[in-house]
C-alpha positions in Angstrom: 28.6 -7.4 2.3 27.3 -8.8 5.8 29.9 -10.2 8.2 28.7 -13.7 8.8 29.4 -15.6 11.7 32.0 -18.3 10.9 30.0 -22.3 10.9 32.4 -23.6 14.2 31.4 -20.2 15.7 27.7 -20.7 14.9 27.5 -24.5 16.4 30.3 -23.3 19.6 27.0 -20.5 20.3 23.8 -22.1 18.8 24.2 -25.8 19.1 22.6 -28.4 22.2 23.5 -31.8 22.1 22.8 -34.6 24.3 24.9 -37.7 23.1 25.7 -36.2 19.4 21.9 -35.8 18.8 20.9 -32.3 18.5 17.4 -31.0 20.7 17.4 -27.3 19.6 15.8 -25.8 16.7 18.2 -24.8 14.2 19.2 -21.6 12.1 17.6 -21.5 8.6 21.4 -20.7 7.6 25.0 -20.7 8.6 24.9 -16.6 7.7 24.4 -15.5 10.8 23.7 -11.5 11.3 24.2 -9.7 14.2 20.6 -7.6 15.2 18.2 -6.1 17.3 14.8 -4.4 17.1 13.9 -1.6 18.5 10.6 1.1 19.1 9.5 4.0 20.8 11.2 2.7 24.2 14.4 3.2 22.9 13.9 6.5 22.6 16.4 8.7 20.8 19.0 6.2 18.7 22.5 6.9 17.4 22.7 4.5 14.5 25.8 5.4 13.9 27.5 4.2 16.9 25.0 0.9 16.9 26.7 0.1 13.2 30.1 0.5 14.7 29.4 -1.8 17.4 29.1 -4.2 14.9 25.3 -4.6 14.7 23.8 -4.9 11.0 20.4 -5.0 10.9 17.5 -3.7 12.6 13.8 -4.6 12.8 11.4 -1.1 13.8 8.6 -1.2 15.1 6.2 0.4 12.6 2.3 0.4 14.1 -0.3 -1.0 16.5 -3.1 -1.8 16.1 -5.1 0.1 13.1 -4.5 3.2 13.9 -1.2 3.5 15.7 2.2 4.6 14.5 5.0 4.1 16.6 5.9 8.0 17.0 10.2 6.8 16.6 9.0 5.2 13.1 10.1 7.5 10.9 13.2 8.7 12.6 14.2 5.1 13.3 13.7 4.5 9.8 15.7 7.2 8.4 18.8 7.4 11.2 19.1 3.4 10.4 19.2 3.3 6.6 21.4 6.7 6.7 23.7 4.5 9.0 23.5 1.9 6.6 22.0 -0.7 8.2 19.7 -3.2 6.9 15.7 -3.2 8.1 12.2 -4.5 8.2 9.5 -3.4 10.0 7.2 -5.3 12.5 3.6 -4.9 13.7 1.8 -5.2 16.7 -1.2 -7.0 16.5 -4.5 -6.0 18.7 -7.2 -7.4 16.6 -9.4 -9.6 18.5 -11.7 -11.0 15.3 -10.7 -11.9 11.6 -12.1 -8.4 10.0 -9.8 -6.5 12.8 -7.2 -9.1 11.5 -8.0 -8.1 8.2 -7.9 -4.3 8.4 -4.4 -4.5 10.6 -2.9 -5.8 7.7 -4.0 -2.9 5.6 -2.7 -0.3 8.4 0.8 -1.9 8.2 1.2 -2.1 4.7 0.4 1.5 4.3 2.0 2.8 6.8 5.4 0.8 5.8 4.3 1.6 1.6 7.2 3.4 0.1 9.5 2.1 2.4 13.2 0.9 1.0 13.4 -2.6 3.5 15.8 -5.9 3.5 14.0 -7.7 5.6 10.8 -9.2 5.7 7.3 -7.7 7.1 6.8 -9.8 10.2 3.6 -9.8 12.3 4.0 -9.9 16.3 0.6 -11.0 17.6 0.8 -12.1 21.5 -2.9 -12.1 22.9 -3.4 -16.0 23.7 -6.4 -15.6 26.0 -8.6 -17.8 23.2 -5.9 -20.3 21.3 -8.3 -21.1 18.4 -9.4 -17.3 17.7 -6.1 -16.1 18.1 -4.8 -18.5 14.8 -8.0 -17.1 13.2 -7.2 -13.9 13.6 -3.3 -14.5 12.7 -4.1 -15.9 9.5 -6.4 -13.5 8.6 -3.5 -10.9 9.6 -0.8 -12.7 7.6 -2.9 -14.0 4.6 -4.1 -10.1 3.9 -0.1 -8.7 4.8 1.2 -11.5 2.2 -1.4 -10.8 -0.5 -1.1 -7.0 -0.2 3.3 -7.6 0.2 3.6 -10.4 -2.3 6.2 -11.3 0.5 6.1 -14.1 2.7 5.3 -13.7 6.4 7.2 -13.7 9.7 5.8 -14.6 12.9 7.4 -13.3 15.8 6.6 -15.5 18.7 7.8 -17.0 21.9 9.9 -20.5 21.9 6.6 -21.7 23.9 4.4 -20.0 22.2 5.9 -21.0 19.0 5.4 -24.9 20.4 2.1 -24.6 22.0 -0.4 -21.8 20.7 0.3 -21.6 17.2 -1.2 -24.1 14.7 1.1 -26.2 12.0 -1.1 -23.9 9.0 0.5 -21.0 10.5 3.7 -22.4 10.7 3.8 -23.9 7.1 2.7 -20.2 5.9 5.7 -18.1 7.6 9.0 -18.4 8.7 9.5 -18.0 12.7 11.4 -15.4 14.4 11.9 -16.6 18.0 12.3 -15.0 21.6 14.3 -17.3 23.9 16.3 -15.9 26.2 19.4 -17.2 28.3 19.6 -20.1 26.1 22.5 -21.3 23.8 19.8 -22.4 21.3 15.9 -22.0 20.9 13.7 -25.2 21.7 12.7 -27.6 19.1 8.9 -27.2 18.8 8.0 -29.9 15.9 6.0 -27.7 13.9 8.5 -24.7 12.6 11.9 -27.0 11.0 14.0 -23.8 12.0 14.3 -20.3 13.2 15.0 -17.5 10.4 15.8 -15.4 13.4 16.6 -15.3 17.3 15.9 -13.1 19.5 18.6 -14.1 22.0 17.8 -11.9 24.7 16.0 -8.8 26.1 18.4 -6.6 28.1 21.5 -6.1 25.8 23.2 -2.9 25.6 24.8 -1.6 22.4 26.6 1.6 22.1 24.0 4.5 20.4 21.1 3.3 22.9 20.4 4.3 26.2 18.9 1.2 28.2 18.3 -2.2 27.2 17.6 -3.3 23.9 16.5 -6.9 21.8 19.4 -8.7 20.9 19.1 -11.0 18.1 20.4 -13.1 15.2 19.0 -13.3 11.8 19.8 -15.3 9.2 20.0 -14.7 5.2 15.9 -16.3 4.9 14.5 -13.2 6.4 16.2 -11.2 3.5 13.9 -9.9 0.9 15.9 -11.5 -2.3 16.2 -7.5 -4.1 16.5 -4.9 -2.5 13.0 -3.6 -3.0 10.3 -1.0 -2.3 7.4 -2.2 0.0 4.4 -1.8 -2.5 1.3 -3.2 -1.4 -1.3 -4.8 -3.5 1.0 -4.3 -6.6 -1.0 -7.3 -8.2 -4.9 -6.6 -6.6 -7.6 -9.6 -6.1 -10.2 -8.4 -9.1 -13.4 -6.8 -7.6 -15.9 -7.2 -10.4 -16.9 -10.0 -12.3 -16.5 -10.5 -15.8 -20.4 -11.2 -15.7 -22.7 -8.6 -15.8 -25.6 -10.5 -14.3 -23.0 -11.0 -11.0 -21.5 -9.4 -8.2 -18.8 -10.2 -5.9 -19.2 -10.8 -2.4 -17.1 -11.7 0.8 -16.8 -14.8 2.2 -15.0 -16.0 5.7 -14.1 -19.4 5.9 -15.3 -21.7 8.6 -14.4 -24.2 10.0 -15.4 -27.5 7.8 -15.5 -25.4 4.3 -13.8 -26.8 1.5 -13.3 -24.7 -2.2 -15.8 -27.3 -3.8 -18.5 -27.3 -1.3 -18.6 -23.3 -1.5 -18.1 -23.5 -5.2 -21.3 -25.3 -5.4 -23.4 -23.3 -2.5 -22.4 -20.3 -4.7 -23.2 -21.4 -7.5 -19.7 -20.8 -8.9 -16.6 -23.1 -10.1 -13.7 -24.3 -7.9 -11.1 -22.8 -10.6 -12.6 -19.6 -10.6 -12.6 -18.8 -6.5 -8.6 -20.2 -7.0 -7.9 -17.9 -9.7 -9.9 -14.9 -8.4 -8.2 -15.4 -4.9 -4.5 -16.7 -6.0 -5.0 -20.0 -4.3 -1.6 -22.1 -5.0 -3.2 -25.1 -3.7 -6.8 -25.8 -3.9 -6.9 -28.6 -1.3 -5.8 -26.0 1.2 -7.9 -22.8 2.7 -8.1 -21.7 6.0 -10.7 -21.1 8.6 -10.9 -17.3 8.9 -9.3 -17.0 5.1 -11.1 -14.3 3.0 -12.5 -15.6 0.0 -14.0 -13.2 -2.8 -16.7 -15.1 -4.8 -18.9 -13.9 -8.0 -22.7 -14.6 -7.1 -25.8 -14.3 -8.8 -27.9 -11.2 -8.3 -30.7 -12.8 -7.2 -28.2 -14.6 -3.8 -27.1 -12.5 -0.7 -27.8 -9.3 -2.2 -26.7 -7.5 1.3 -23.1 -8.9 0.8 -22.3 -7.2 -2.6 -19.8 -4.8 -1.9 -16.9 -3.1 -4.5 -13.4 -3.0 -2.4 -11.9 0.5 -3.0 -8.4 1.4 -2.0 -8.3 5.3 -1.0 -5.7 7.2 -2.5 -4.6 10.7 -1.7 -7.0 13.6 -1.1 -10.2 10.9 -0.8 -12.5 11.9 2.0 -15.1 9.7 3.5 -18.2 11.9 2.7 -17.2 12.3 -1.0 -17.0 8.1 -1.8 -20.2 8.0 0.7 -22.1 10.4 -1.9 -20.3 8.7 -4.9 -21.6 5.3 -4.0 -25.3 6.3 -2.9 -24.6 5.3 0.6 -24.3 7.0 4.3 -20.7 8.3 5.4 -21.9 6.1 8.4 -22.6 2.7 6.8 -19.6 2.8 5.2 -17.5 3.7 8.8 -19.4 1.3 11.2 -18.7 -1.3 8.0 -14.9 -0.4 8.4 -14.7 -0.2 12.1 -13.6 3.1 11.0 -14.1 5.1 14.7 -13.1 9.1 13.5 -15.1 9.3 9.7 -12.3 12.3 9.1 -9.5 9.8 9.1 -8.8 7.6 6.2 -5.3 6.7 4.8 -4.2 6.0 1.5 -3.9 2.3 0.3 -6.8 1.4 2.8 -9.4 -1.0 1.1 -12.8 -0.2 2.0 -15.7 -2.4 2.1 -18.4 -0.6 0.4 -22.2 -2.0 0.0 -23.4 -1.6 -3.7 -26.6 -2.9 -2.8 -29.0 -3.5 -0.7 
């Protein structure tokens, strides 16, 4: 069972108030669990010892990117779960358009599939050079980890960040996991109603790890309600259409698109793009959301693609020759930059037509 910290506890360390009106954004819970997150910088960890100082769970950093895995992944993974602590796993985000978001989302999900995880899959994007792409790209990212998960998303973010960058869609879609250090409390930011956890500071030091480590708090929402496998795509998007004389094709959302206007420039029906896509409410997309639609053969015929997910012992040159097409095309499609490596559970984009 997790040692909680006790509610007068909680409000003596997390709680700001300026005559009996609290200013500081508030724990999802009263169950709060002592934490930290680690990755390769921590080099060699003792678990072991780290459980004994009374920390309970852990958050690894998994991958970056859509080709990196943290090289401590696996060993992290393994020494913390034989220790018995609790984890999730976190990605680094370096995509710098939705289709990068996109394919990120597939790297982390495969490279995580398998995994036994408590916590939640949470997504730590931090290039703000372009405020608007970034959100794009960050929904693309969590949309894709949450359809492929089934789970819902955590954004790691600053306390500032968290105020000023992200948009309220992003926040309505995930729950926040914030960095503010030296406070007694994280900063309200009106757009996140609390934090599910805290990362309190940056230079802690806990018996088993040499150096400074992430201290953090995290409270009972960022726990995965069974203890479960991470399986992705356990319930997959259909990629045909149940009629013949269509295909399906991919479509980005801009900004200004509603499901009704596409439905009609696509010559489709609202319910079927909600169905097709699991869209829980229709009045809601997102610019830079994925949408698959079923067209007419005679419309966009250079956008019909099938989406195939590789599985074990597939090789680039035998789905090229399968599908008629160039082991090229389907790489430069991908952003695929070394044709030799594919993983499984990656969904390829491949062109059926032409």
């Amino acid at each position: 069972m997790k040692r909680a910290v006790s509610l007068a506890l909680c409000c003596m360390l997390c709680l700001v108030a300026v005559g009996g009106v609290a200013i500081a954004l508030q724990p999802a819970d009263d169950n709060l669990i002592a934490g930290l997150d680690v990755s390769k910088w921590q080099g060699d960890i003792d678990f072991e010892k780290v459980r004994d100082a009374g920390i309970e769970a852990v958050y690894i950093r998994s991958s970056r990117g859509s080709s990196y895995i943290d090289p401590y992944f696996e060993q992290n993974y393994e020494r913390a779960r034989a220790a018995g602590l609790d984890v999730g796993f976190y990605h680094y985000v370096s995509a710098t358009d939705v289709e990068e978001g996109v394919l990120e989302a597939q790297f982390f999900t495969s490279v995580i599939s398998g995994k036994q995880a408590q916590l939640l899959p949470v997504m730590d994007y931090e290039d703000y050079s372009n405020v608007e792409r970034t959100n794009e790209v960050g929904m693309a990212f969590l949309q894709e980890m949450q359809r492929l998960t089934g789970l819902k998303p955590v954004l790691y973010a600053s306390a500032s960040h968290a105020r000023d960058q992200w948009s309220k869609e992003i926040a309505d879609m995930t729950l926040l996991w914030v960095a503010h250090w030296g406070v007694s409390q994280p900063k309200d930011n009106d757009k996140w109603d609390s934090w599910a956890g805290w990362q309190y500071s940056s230079t802690g030091r806990v018996s088993g790890i040499s150096g400074d480590v992430d201290m953090d708090w995290f409270t009972s929402a960022l726990y995965i309600s069974d203890d479960s496998i991470v399986d992705p795509d356990p319930d997959p998007i259909p990629d045909t259409c149940p009629d013949e004389e269509k295909h399906i094709i991919e479509v980005v959302v801009r900004r200004g698109d509603t499901l009704s206007a596409l439905a009609k420039k696509y010559g489709t029906t609202v319910q079927e793009i909600v169905e097709r896509n699991k869209i829980t409410n229709p009045n809601k997309i997102y610019v830079g959301q994925m949408l698959m639609i079923c067209v007419n053969h005679d419309e966009d015929l250079n956008q019909c693609y099938v989406f195939y997910t590789v599985k074990r012992g597939d090789k680039l040159g035998a789905l090229a020759k399968e599908y008629g097409r160039t082991v090229e095309e389907i790489a430069a499609l991908n952003n695929i930059t070394n044709p030799n490596r594919i993983y499984v559970g990656q969904i390829l984009k491949i062109p059926v037509h032409k």
